[in-house]
N, C-alpha and C positions, 0 to 999 in steps of 0.2 A: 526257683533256686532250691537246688538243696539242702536240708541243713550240717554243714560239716562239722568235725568234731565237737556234737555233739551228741550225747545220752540218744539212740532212737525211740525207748523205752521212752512212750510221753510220762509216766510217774514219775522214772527218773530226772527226765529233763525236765517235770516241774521242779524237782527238787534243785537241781544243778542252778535252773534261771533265779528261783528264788534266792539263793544261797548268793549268788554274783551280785544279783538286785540288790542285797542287805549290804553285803559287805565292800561292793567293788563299785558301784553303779549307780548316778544320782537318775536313772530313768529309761529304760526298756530299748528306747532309741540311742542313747549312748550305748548299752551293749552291745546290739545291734551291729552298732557302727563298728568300733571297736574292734568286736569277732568275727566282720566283715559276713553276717548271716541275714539273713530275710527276716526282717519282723514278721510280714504277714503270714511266714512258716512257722516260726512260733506260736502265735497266735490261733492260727487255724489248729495244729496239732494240741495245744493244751484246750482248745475249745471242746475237742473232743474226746474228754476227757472231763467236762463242766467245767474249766479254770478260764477266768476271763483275767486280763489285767488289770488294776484298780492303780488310777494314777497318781491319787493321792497318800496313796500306804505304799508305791513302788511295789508292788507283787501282786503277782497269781494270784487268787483265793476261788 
């Protein structure tokens, strides 16, 4: 799947995921849901970029 409106700039869109994760999101999977997007397109794309998600702090790092 694609990821739709979404930043394609992965900096960006760590910024954007982080930003949602803080303020809107008790967990990567409710985003996810939510913004009806592919976790594992997320994931892969901030991978490459060295950002893994840490489940216990809710974010990127």
């Amino acid at each position: 799947m694609v990821i739709h409106m979404l930043p394609s700039d992965p900096v960006m869109l760590l910024s954007y995921i982080n930003l949602k994760l803080r303020d809107f999101y008790g967990s990567l999977s409710a985003l996810c849901e939510d913004l009806d997007v592919c976790e594992e397109d997320i994931v892969q794309k901030l991978a490459s970029i060295d950002y893994h998600y840490h489940e216990e702090r809710n974010q990127f790092v």
